[in-house]
N, C-alpha and C positions, 0 to 999 in steps of 0.2 A: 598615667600608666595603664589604665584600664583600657580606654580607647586604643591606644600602641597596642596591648596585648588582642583584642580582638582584630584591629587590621592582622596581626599578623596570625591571628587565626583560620583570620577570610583568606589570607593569602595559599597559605596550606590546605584551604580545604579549594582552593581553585585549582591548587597543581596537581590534588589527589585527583578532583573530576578530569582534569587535562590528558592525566595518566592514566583513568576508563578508559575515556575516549580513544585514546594511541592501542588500548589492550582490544578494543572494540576492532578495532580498524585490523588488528592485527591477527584478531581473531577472523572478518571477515574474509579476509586476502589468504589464508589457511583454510575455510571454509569452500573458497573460491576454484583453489587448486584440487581439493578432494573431491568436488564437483566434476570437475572436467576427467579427474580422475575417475570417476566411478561410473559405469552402466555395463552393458552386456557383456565389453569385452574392457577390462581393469586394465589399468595401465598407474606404472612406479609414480610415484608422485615426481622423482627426479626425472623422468624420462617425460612428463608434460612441462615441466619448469623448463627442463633443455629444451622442449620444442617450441615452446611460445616463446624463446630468447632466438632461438634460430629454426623457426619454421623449414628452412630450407633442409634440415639434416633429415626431417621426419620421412619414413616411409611413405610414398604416395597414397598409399589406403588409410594410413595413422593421419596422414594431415588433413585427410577428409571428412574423418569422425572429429579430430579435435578441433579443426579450427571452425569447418563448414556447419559441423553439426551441435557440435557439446556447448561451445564459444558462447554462441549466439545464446542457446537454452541456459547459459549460466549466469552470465550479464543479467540476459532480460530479469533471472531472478532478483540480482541485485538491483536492480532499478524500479522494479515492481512492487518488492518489496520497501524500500527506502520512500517511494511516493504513497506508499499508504499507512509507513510508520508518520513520515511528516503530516499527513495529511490529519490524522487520526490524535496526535498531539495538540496540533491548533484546534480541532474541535474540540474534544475535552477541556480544555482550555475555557473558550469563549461559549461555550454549553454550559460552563460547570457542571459538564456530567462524566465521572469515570468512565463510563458505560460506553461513552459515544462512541462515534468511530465514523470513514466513509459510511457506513453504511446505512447510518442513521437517517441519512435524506434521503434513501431508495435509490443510491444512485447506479449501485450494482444492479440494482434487479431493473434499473433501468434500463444498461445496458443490455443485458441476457433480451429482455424484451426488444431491444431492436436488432439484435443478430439474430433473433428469434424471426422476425418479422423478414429478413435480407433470405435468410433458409425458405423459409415454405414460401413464400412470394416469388422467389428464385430471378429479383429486380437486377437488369443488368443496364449501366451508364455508360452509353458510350465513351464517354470521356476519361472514363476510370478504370481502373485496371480491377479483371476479375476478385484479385485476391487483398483488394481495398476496401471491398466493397462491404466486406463484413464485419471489419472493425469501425467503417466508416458511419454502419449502418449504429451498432453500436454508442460510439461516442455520440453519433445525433441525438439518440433516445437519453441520455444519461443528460447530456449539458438539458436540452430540455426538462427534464425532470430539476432539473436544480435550479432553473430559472424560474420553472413555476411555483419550489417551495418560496424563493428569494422574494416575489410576488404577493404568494399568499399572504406570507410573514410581515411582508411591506401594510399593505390593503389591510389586515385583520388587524394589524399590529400584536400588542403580548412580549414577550421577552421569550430566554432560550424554549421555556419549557412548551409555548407553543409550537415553536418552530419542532420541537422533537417528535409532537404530535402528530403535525402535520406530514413528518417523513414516512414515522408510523403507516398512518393511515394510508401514506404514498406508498408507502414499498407491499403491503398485501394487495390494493388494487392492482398494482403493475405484476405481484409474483397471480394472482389471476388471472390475467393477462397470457401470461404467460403458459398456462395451463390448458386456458381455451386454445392456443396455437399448438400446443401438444397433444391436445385433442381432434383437432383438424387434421394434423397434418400424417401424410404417409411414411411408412415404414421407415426409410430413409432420412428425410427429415426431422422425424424425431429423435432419431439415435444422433442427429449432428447436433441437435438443439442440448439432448441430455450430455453428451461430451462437451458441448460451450459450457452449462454449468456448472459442469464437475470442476472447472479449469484446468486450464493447459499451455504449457509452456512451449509446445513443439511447434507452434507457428509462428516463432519466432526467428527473426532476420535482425542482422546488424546494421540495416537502416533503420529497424523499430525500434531496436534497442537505442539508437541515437537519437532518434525521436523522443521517445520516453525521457532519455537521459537529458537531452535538452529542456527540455518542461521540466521536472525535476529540481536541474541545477537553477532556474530561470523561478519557479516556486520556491526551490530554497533559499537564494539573497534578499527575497520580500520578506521571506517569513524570517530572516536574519537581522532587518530591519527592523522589523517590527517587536524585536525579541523583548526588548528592555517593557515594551507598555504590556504584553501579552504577561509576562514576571507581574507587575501590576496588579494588572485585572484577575491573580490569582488571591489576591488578597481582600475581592468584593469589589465589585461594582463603582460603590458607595467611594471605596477608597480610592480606585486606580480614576475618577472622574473627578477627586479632589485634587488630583495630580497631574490633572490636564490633560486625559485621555477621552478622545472621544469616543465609547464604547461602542455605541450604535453604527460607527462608521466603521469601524477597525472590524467588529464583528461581521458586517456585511463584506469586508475585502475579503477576511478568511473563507469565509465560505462561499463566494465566486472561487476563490483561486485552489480552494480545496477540489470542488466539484471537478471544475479542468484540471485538476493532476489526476484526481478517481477515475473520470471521464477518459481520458488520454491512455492511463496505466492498464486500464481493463479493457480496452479497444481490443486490445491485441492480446491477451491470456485468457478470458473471460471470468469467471466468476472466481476470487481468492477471497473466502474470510476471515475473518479474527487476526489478520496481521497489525490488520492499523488498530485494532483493540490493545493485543499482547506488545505487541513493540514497543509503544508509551510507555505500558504499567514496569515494563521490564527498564524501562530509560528511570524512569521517574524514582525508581527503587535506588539505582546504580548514582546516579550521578545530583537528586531534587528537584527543584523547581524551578532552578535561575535557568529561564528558557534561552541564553547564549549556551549553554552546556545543554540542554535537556532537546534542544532541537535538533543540531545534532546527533546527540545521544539514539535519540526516536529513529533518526534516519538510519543510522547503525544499526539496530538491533530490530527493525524492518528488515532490512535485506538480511541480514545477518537468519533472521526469524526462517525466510523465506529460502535463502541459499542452503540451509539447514533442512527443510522441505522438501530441498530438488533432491536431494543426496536420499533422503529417505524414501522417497516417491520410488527410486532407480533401484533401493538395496532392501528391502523389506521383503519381496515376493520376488527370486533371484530371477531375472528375463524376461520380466511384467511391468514393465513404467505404468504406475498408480496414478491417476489424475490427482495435482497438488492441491487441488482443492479439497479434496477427501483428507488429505495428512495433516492441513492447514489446521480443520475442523475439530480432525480426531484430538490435536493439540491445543487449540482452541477452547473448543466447550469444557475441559476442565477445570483450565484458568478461568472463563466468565466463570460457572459455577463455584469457584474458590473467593471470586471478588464478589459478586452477591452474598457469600454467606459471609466476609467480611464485612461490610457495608453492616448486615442487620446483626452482626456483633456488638457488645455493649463498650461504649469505649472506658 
């Protein structure tokens, strides 16, 4: 009787995360609409709902804000965000550090540092289209920067807590880096270099957004796979390797496959923090630890994080879009500051 009554415990408490999940999603797709709804010039929410169902009815100036302009900047939040809730998840995860997040291997400031370097260099590829060349410059800096932790960590060996070191130490050299190029460079150049870091939504197109979202979905069924041992290795090391999990392996695919969503999702917005932080803690609250429900979860309450972002970037200072990375932050350093005085809480 005991066992019957906890299955059917487990079962109720799977349909109640099921039922997050649907409130998540449902909450995102509402988020989505007041998005597209809200900037200089508002529009009913029913009057975006009728135009994305029939574009054709839209005024030709309305179908050029909503679909040309707003679309694009809404998505890519969703996609930007959900790749750095996921991303930020599986770290935590296999670091066992609440803390972690993208950005614990430097991978942002990697990036900043090669859009950094595409700016005042002002390098142009024949082969590549002008307005490639900056996220491209971008993503090169970032996957490198994660190949070289991947390396070190290889070579040095140690477990998570060196690897966190090593991002550490990685991410003030590279935000260095990036300083001396702010200090080189002319007038010009550096007001583009300080808008890449602020982050920004507005060089967003609906091939990037598809880009991202393909990487995304393509990093989500790995990390879907991989759900049940990642559940595991939430239980110790010790245990999820008594159970036939190789750690050392699994750990090094997450963090390849994390770096290229980082890598990919900041190509083109430039710097967003504290999403792949707060998304997690906000999943992990809502729904636990069984990472088939928390992975998910993570992805939802990423964009959700982020689409929540766009909307307050557009409405806070009425005819002023805010760089989202400043909203991101303001939202951000809270929550770290509330989970650190957690943590040295007595339990």
């Amino acid at each position: 009787m005991a066992a019957l009554e906890l299955a059917a415990q487990y079962r109720r408490q799977n349909r109640w995360r099921l039922l997050l999940l649907l409130a998540l999603l449902a909450a995102l797709l509402l988020s989505l609409s007041a998005d597209l709804a809200s900037g200089s010039a508002n529009y009913p929410l029913s009057t975006v709902l009728a135009g994305l169902l029939n574009p054709a009815a839209l005024e030709p100036g309305m179908r050029v804000i909503l679909l040309d302009v707003r679309l694009p900047y809404a998505l890519m939040a969703l996609v930007v965000g959900g790749a750095l809730g996921l991303g930020g998840a599986q770290l935590q995860t296999v670091l066992n550090n609440p803390l972690a997040s993208p950005f614990t291997l430097g991978v942002a400031a990697a990036a900043t540092l090669g859009a950094s370097l595409v700016i005042v260099f002002e390098r142009h590829l024949p082969a590549m289209p002008h307005d490639l060349l900056l996220p491209a410059g971008a993503f090169a800096c970032a996957l490198l920067a994660a190949s070289l932790i991947l390396l070190l960590s290889r070579v040095h060996g140690g477990g998570s807590d060196t690897l966190v070191l090593f991002g550490i130490a990685l991410l003030f050299a590279l935000e260095a880096l990036v300083w001396l190029l702010q200090f080189l460079a002319d007038a010009n150049a550096l007001e583009q270099i300080v808008f890449w870091s602020m982050g920004n939504l507005g060089r967003a197109t609906l091939p990037h957004v598809a880009l991202v979202g393909v990487v995304l979905l393509l990093c989500f069924v790995l990390a879907m796979r991989r759900a049940w041992a990642l559940t595991l290795l939430r239980g110790g090391v010790a245990h999820a390797s008594s159970l036939g999990v190789q750690v050392e392996r699994l750990s090094g695919r997450v963090l390849l496959e994390v770096s290229l969503l980082t890598a990919v999702a900041l190509a083109f917005v430039g710097t967003i923090g504290f999403v792949g932080l707060v998304g997690p803690h906000i999943a992990r609250l809502l729904v636990g630890e069984q990472h088939r429900f928390f992975l998910p979860a993570s992805v939802l309450c990423g964009a959700l994080m982020l689409s929540l972002a766009s909307i307050a970037s557009k409405s806070l200072i009425p005819g002023l879009l805010i760089p989202i990375g400043i909203v991101t932050a303001l939202v951000g350093v809270p929550v770290l500051i509330g989970l650190i005085l957690r943590r040295r809480s007595p339990v």
